[in-house]
C-alpha positions as CSV (number, residue, x, y, z in Angstrom):
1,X,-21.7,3.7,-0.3
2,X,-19.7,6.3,1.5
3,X,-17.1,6.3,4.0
4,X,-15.4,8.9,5.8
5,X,-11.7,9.3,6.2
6,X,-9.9,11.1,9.1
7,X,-6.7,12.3,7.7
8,X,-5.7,15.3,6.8
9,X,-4.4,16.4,3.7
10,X,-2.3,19.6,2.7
11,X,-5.7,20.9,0.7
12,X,-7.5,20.5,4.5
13,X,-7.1,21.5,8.0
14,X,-6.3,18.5,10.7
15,X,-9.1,16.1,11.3
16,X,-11.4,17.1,8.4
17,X,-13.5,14.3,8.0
18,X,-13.3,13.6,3.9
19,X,-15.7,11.5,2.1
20,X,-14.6,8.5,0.0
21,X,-17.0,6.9,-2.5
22,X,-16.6,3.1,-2.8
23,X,-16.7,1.1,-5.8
24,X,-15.7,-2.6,-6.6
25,X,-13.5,-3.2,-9.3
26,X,-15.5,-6.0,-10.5
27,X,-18.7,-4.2,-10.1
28,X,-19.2,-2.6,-13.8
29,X,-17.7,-5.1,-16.2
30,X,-18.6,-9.4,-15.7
31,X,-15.6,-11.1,-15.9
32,X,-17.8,-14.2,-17.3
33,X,-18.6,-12.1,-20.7
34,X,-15.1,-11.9,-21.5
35,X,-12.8,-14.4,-20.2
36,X,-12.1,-17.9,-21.1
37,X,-11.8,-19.9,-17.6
38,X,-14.5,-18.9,-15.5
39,X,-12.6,-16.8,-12.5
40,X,-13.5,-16.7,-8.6
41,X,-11.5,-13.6,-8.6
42,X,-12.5,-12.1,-4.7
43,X,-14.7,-8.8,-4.9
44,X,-12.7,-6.1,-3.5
45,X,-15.1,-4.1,-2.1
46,X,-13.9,-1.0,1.1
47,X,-16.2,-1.1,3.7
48,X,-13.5,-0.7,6.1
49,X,-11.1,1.9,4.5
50,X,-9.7,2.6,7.9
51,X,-7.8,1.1,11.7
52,X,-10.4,-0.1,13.3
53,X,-9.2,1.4,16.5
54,X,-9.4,4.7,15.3
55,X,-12.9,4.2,13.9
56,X,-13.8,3.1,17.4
57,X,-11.9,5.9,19.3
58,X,-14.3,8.4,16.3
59,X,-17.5,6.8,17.4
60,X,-17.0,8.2,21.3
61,X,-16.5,11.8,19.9
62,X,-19.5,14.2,20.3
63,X,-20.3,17.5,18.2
64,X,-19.5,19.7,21.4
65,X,-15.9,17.8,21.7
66,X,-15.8,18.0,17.7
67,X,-16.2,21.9,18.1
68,X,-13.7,22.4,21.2
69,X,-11.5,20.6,19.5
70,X,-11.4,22.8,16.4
71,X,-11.8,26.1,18.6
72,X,-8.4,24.5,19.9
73,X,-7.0,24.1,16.7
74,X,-7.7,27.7,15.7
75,X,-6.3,29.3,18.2
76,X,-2.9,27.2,17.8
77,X,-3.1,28.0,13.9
78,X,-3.3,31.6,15.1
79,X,-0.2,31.5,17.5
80,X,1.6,29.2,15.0
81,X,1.7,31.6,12.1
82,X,-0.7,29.3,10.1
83,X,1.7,26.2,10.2
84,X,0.4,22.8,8.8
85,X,0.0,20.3,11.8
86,X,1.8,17.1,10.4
87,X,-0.7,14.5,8.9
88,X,-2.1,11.8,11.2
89,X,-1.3,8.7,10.7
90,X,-3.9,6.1,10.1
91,X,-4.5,4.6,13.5
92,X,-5.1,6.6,17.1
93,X,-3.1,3.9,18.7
94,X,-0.1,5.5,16.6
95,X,-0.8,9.3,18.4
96,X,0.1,7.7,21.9
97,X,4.1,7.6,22.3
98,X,3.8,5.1,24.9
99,X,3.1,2.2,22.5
100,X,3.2,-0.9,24.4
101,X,5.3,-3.8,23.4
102,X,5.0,-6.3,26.3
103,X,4.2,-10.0,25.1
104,X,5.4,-8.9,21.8
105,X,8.4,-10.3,19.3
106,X,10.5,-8.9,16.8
107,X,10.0,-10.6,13.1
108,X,12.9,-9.2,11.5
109,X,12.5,-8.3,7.9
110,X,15.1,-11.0,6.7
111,X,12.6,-13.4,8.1
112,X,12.6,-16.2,5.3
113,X,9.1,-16.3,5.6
114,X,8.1,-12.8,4.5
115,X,7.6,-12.8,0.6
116,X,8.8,-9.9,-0.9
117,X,7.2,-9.2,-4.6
118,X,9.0,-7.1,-6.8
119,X,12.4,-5.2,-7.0
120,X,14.0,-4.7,-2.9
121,X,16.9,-3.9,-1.3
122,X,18.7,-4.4,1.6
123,X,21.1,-2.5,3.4
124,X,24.3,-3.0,4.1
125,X,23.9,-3.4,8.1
126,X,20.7,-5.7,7.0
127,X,18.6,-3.5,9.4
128,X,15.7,-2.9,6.6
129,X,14.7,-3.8,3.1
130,X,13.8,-1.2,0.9
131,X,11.1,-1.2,-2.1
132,X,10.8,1.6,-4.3
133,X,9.0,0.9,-7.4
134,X,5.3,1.4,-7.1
135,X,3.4,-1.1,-6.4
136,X,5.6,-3.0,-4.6
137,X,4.3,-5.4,-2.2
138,X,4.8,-8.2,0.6
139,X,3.3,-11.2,1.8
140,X,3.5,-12.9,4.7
141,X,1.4,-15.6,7.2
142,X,0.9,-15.8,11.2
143,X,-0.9,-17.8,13.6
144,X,-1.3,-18.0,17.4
145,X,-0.9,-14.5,17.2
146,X,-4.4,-11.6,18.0
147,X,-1.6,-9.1,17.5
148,X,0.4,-7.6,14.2
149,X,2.0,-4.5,14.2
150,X,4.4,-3.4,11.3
151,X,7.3,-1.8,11.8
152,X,9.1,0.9,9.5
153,X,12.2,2.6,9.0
154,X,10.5,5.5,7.5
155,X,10.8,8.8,8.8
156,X,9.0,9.5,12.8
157,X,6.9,12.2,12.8
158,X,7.7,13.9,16.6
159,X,5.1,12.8,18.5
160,X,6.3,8.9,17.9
161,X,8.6,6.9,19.4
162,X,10.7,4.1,18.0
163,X,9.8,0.7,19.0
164,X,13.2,-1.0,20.8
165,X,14.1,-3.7,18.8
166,X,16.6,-6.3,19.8
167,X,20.0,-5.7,19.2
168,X,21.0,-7.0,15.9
169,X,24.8,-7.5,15.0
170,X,26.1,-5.6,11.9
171,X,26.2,-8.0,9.1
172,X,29.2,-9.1,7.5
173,X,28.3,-8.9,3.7
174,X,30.0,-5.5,2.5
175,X,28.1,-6.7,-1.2
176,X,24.9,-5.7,-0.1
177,X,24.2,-2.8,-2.1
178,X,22.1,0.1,0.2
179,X,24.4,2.2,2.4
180,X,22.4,4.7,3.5
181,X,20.1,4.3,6.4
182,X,18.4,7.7,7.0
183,X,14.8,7.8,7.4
184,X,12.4,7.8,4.1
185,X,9.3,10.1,4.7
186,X,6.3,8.9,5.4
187,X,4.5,6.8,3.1
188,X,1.0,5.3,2.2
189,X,0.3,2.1,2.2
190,X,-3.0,-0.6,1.4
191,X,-2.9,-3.7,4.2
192,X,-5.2,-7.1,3.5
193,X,-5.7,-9.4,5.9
194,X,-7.2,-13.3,4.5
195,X,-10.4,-12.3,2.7
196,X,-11.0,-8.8,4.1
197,X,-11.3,-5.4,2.3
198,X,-8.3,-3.3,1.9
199,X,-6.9,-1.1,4.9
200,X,-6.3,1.9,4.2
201,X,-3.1,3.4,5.6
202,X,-1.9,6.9,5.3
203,X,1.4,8.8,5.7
204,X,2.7,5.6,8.2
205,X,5.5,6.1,9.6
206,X,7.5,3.9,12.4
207,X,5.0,1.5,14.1
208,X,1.4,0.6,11.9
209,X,-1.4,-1.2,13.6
210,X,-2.4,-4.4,11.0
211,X,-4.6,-6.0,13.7
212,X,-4.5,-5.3,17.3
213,X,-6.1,-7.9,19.4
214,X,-9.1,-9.0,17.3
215,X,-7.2,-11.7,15.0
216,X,-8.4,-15.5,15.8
217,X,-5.4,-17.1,17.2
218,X,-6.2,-20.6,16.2
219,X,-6.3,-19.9,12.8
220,X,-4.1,-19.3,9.7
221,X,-4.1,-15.6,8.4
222,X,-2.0,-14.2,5.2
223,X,-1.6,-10.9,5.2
224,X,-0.7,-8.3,2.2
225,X,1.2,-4.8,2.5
226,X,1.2,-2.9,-0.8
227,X,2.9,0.0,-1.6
228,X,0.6,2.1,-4.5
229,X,3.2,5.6,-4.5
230,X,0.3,7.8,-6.1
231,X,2.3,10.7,-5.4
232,X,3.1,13.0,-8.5
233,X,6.1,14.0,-8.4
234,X,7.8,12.4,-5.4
235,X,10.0,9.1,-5.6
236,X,9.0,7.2,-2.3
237,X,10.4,4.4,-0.4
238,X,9.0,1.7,1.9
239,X,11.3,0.5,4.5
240,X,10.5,-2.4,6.4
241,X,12.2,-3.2,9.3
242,X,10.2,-6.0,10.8
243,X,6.7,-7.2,12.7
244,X,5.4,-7.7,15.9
245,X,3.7,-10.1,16.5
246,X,2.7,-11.8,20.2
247,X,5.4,-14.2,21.9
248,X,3.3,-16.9,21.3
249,X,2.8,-16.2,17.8
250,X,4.4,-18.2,14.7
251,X,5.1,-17.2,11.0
252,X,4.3,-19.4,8.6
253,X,5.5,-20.5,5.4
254,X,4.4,-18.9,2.6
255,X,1.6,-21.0,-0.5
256,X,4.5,-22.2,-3.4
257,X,7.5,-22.1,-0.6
258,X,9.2,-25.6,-0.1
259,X,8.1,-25.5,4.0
260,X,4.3,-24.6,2.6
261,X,3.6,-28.5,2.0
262,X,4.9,-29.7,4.7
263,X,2.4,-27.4,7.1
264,X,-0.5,-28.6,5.0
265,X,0.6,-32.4,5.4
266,X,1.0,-31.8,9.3
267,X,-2.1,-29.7,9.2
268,X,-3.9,-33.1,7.9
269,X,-2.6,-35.2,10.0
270,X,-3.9,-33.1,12.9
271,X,-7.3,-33.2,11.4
272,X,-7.3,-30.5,9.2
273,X,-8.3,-30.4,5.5
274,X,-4.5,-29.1,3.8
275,X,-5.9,-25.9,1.7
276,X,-3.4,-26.8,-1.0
277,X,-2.5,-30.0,-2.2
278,X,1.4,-28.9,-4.0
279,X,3.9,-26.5,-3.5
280,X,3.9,-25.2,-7.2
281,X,5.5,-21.4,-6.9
282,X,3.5,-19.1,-8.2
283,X,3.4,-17.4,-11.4
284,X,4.7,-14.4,-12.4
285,X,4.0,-11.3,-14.3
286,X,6.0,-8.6,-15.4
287,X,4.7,-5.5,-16.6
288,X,6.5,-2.2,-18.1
289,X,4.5,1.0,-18.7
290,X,5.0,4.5,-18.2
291,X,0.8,4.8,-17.9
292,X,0.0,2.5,-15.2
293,X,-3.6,2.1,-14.4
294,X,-3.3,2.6,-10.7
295,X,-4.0,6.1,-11.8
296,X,-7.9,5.7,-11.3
297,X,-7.9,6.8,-7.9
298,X,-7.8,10.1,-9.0
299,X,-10.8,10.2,-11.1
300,X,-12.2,13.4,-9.1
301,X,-15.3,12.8,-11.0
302,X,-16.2,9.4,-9.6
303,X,-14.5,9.9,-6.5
304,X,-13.2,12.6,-3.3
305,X,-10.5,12.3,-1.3
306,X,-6.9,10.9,-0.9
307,X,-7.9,7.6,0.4
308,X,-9.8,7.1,-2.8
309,X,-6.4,7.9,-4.7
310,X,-4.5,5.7,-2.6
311,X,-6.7,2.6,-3.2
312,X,-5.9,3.0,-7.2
313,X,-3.4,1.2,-5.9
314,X,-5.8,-1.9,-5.9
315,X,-7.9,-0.7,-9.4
316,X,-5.3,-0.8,-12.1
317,X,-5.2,-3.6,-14.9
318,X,-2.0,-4.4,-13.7
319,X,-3.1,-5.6,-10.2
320,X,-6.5,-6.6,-12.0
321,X,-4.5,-8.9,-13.8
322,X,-2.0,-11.1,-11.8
323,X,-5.3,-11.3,-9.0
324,X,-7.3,-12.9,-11.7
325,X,-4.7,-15.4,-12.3
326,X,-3.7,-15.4,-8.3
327,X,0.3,-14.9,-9.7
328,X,2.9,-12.4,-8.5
329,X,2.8,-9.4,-10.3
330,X,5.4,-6.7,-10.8
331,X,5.1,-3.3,-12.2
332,X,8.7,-1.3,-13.9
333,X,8.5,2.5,-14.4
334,X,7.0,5.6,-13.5
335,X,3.9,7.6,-14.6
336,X,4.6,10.0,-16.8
337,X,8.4,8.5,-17.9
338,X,9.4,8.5,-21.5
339,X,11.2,5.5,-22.7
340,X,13.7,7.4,-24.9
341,X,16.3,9.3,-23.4
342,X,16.5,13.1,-22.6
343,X,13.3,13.2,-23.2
344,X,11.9,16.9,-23.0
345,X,9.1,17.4,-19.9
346,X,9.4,13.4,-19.5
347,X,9.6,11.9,-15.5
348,X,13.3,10.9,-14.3
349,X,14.9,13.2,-17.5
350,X,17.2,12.7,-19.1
351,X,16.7,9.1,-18.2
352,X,14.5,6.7,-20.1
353,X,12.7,3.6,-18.9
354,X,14.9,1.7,-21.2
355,X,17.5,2.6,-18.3
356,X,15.2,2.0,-15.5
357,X,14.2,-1.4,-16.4
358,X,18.0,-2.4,-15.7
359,X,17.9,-0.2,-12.2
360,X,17.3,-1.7,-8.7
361,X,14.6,1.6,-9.0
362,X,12.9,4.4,-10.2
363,X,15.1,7.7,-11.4
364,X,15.4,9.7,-8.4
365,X,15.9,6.6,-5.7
366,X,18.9,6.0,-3.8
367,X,18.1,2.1,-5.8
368,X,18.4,4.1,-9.0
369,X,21.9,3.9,-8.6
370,X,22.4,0.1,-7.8
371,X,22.1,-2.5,-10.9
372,X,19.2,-5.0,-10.8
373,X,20.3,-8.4,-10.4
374,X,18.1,-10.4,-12.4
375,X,18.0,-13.9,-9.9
376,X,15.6,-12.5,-7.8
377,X,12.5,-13.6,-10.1
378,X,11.9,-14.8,-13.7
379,X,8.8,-14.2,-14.9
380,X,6.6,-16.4,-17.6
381,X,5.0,-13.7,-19.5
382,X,6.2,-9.9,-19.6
383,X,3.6,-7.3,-20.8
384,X,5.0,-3.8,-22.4
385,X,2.3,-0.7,-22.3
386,X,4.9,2.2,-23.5
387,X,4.3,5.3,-25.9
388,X,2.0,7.6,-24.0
389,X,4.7,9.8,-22.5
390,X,6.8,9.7,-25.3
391,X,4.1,10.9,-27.8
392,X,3.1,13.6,-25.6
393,X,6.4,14.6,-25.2
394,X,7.2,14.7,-29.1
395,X,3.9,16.6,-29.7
396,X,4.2,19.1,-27.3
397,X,8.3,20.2,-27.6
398,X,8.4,19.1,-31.5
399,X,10.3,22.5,-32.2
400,X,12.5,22.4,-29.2
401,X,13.8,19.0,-30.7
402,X,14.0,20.4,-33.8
403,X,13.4,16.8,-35.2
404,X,9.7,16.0,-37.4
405,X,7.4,13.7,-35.6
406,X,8.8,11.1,-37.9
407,X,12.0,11.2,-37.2
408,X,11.0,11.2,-33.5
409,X,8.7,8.1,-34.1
410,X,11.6,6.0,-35.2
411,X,14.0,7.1,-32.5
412,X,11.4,5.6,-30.7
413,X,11.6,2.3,-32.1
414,X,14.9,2.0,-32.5
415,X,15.2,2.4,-28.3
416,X,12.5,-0.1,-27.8
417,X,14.2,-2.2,-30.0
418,X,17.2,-2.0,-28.0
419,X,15.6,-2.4,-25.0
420,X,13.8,-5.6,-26.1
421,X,17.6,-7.2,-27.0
422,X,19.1,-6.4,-23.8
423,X,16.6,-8.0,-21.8
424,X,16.9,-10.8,-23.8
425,X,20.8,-11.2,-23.6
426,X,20.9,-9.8,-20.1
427,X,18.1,-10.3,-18.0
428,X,16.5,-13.1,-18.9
429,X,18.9,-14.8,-21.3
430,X,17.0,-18.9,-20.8
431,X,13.7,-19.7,-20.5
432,X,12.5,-23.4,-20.0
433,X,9.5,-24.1,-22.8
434,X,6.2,-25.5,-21.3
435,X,5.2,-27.8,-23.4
436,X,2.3,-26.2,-25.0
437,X,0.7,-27.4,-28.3
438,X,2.6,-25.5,-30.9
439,X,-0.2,-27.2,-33.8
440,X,-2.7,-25.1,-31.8
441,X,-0.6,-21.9,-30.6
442,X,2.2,-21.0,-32.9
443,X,3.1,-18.0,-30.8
444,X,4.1,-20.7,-28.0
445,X,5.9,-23.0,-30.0
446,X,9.2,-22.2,-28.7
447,X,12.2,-23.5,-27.6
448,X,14.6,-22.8,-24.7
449,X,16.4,-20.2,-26.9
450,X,13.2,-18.1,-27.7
451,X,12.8,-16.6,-24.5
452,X,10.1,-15.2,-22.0
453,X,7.1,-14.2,-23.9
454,X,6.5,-10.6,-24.1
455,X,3.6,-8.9,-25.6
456,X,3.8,-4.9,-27.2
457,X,0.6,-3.6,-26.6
458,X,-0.8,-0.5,-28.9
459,X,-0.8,2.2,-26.8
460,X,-4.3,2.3,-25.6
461,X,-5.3,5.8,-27.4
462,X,-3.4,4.7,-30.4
463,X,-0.2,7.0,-30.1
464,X,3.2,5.7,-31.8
465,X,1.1,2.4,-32.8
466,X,3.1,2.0,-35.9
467,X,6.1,2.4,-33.9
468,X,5.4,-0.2,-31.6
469,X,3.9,-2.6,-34.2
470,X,7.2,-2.2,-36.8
471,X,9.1,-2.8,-33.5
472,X,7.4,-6.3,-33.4
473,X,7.5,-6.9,-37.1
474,X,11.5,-5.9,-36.9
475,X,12.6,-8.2,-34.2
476,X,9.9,-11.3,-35.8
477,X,11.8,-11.0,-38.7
478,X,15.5,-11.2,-37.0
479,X,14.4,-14.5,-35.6
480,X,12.8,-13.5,-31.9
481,X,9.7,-16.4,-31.9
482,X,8.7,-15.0,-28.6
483,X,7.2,-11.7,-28.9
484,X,4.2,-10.2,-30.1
485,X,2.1,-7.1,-30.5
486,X,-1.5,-6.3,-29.1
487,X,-3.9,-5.0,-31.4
488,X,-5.8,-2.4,-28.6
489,X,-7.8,-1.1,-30.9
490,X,-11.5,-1.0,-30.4
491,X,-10.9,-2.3,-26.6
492,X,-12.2,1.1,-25.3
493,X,-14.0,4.2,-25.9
494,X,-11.5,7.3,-26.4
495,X,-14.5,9.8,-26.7
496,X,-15.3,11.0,-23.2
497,X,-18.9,12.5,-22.4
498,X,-18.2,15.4,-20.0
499,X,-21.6,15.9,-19.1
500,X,-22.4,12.0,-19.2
501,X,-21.9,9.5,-15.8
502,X,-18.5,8.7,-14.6
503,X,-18.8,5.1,-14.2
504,X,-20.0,4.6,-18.2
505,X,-16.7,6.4,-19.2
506,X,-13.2,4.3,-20.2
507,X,-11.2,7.4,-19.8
508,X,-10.8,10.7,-17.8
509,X,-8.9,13.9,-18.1
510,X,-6.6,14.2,-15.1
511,X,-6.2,18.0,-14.6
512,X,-4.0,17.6,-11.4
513,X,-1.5,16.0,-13.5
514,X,1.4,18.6,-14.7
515,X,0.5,17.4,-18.5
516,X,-3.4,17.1,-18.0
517,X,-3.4,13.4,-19.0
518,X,-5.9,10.5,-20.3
519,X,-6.4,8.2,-18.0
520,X,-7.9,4.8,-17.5
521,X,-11.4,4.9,-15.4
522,X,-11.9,1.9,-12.9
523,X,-14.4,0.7,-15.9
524,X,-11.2,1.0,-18.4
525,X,-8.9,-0.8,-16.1
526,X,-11.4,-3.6,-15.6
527,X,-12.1,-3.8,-19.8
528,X,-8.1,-4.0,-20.6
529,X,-7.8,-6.5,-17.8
530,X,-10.3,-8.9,-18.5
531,X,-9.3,-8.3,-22.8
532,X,-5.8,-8.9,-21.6
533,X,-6.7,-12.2,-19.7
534,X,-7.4,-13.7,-22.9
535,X,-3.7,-13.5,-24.5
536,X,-2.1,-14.0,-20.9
537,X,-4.1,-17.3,-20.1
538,X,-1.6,-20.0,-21.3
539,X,1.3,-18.3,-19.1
540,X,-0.6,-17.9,-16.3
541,X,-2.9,-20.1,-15.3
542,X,-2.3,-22.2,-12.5
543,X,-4.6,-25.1,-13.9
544,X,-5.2,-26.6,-17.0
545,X,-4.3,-24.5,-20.1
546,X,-5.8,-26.4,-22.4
547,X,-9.2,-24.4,-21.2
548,X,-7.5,-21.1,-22.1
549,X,-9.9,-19.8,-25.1
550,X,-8.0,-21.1,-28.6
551,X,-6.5,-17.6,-30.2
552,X,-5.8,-18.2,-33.9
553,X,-1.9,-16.8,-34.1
554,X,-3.4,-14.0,-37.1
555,X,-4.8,-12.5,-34.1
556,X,-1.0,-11.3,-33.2
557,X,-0.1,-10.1,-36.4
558,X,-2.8,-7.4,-35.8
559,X,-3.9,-5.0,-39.0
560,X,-2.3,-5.0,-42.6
561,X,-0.1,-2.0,-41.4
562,X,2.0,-0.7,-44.5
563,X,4.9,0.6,-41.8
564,X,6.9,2.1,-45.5
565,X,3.3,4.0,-46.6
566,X,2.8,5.0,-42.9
567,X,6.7,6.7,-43.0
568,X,6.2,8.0,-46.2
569,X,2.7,10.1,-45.8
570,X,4.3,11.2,-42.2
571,X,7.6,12.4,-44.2
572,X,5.9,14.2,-47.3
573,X,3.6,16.1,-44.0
574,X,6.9,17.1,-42.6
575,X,8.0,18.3,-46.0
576,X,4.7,20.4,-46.7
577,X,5.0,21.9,-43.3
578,X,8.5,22.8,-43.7
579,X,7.4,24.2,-47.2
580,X,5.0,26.0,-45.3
581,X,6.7,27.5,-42.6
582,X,9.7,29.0,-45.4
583,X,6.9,30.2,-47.6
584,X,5.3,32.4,-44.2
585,X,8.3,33.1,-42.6
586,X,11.6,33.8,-44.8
């Protein structure tokens, strides 16, 4: 199918209809061939990529208006000196200054009820929260109300103007860490309400139509915000301020929150089937990479447009994952960020994501410079995807660190082995064991001393995958019963058929990257997902893990890697092309 999306972009005038090609995540790859526990995972489909208010308010215009208005458009462009106009935000009702609040309340975004997933912030005068990571997202649940409007703190293009809140006294608590209340720019968002497809939302800024008037006010609906940050070289912000919602509207507690069973028991007793029958919090994944998946979107081959782009948000195995499991999911790092420091033509340089991890946000935040308290959230499995950026780095400025590739390789592990003890002395120092059958899993025979479970993966196209597996083998051997590597090996297809279709591929070359990089397809995201499920089962199933598929622990130790050959070959190639070079070039 194809959609059309009104936005403009820098790349095309204002109002330039661009066409988006829609795919389903789930579409290429059956989740039944792979995974253990048979998964109702939703299809997330887009066949409403846009407000439905502006669709509407497109339907009434005719070619002759179309043309006027782009005759108009000229001649301003003309007069202006050639002047961008500023993008349009996703919804007409957002061009008309005069939004109307009447019947409306103010949800502030302290709300207890608003469940924010991730790593925020609040500031000091509690007048927003602030997320900065990508991927970042909120939930939250409403009833009685037709209406929901989102309200931001980022910056207001001219045209807009701010909603008046109610007064709200300046808080008290001089230890909440954000100081600074200017305006973030605009940002892009994806917006899910219940079962629906994903709303796309670009550049918002100040008030967002979620819903205006058509929700069904007898009825329960959960709503998502996510935050993707596709941008590639620009750290960006989401600041929430609040929602509007109608006066007679409620917010409800949220599924795993202590008030959630207590609506479903009332919601019984009124006749009602409860749609949950325990509070059980959700689970929790963590991931680290410096890859992330989300990175589909730009697959120019499959797909046009920067709404396409934005909904990678939705397509990367990270999101894949938690979804398939229905946990919280939270992604550390940037694209393109080495994990060593001072790393040459890395993201955030001369910081590493070994320094990020430990950061409120990403290098080049105002949350960069505020420590990450680790209470927030603990999760019960971390996943580690970390090497690409590194390797890239080492290959291409090998003579400008005047170090051989070996010697860069194990500066390498000795950061991520670093990395790995600090976050086990500092972030997540206890973790309670779940009573799994150790005769059946010796990877989860554990005790409240081994810590969260975290899993190396190889590097999907096999870079620095002795690195990473010594890294494993080090730390087994100095006692740490709680991690192990991923053997990613034959889970996709490296070679990449330029001439053949885009949806049989597991990788594509991004060229509008600075570093032309490999990327995962939508068909590679779904594969590592559904391989991943496997491993990730006994964390993070909600049910009964004794249906997770039985994984002999050899499967962990991956191949018969010989990490003293593997340095040994790699130093004697750095001593014939030293031998080389003197022999040329004395």
């Amino acid at each position: 199918m194809r959609y059309t999306s009104p936005y403009s972009t820098p790349e095309h005038p204002p109002l330039t209809p661009e066409i988006v090609d829609s795919s389903t995540p789930w579409s290429e790859v059956l989740l039944g061939e792979y995974a253990t526990i048979r998964s109702d995972a939703p299809q997330i489909s887009y066949k409403e990529l846009l407000c439905s208010t502006f669709k509407t308010s497109l339907r009434r215009w005719n070619r002759p208006l179309w043309l006027a208005v782009f005759l108009l458009a000229g001649i301003w462009w003309s007069l202006s000196g050639g002047t961008y106009l500023p993008n349009l935000p996703a919804s007409a009702e957002m061009l008309n200054p005069e939004v109307k609040f009447d019947g409306l309340q103010f949800i502030d975004a302290t709300h207890p009820y608003i469940r924010y997933v991730g790593r925020w912030l609040s500031t000091s005068d509690g007048e927003h929260k602030d997320g900065s990571f990508p991927g970042v997202y909120f939930d939250f649940a409403v009833n009685g109300s037709a209406t929901v409007l989102l309200s931001l703190h980022n910056r207001e293009l001219e045209f807009q103007t701010p909603a008046k809140r109610p007064a709200k006294p300046s808080s008290t608590f001089s230890f909440l860490p954000l100081a600074n209340s200017s305006n973030a720019a605009p940002i892009s968002l994806l917006a899910r309400v219940d079962d629906d497809e994903y709303i796309v939302l670009p550049n918002a800024t100040s008030i967002v139509t979620i819903r205006r008037g058509n929700l069904d006010k007898t009825s329960r609906h959960e709503i998502r915000i996510i935050a993707p940050m596709m941008g590639d070289n620009a750290t960006e912000t989401l600041q929430v301020e609040g929602l509007w919602i109608e006066e007679d509207g409620q917010m409800l507690p949220y599924e795993g929150s202590p008030d959630y069973q207590n609506e479903r028991l009332m919601a019984s007793q009124d006749g009602f089937q409860p749609v949950s029958s325990g509070s059980t919090p959700k689970k929790m994944l963590e991931i680290v990479t410096d890859s992330p998946g989300s990175m589909a979107g730009r697959d120019r081959r499959n797909n046009t447009g920067t709404a396409q782009a934005i909904l990678g948000g939705v397509m990367g195995w990270e999101y894949l994952l938690g979804e398939m499991f229905g946990a919280d999911h939270v992604s550390i790092g940037m694209d393109g960020m080495c994990l060593v420091r001072d790393c040459i033509g890395g993201r955030g340089n001369p910081s590493g994501l070994a320094d990020v991890f430990f950061q409120s946000g990403p290098a080049g935040s105002e949350q960069y410079a505020h420590t990450w308290l680790f209470q927030e959230y603990t999760p019960d499995v971390m996943v580690m995807n970390i090497g690409n950026s590194d390797w890239e780095s080492f290959q291409s400025h090998c003579q400008e660190y005047d170090k051989s590739l070996w010697e860069l390789s194990v500066v390498f592990e000795e950061t991520y082995i670093s990395m790995i003890k600090a976050i086990r002395s500092l972030a997540y120092p206890k973790y309670s064991s779940t009573g799994m059958d150790a005769s059946r899993y010796t990877y989860a025979a554990r005790n409240t001393a081994a810590g969260i479970p975290i899993f190396i993966m190889r590097p999907f196209r096999g870079q620095l995958e002795a690195a990473t597996h010594s890294v494993v083998n080090r730390l087994q051997k100095e006692g740490d019963k709680a991690i192990f590597w991923l053997d990613t090996s034959g889970w996709l297809n490296t070679e990449v058929d330029f001439e053949g279709r885009a949806e049989d591929q597991d990788f594509f070359l991004d060229e509008e990257s600075p570093s032309k990089e490999w990327r995962l397809t939508e068909r590679g995201n779904q594969k590592v997902s559904i391989l991943l499920h496997m491993h990730a089962c006994r964390f993070l199933a909600a049910g009964d893990v004794d249906k997770c598929a039985f994984l002999p622990p050899e499967i962990y130790q991956g191949k018969a890697i010989d990490h003293e050959a593997i340095h040994f070959d790699e130093f004697l190639q750095d001593e014939k092309e030293r031998k080389l070079k003197k022999l040329f070039w004395k």
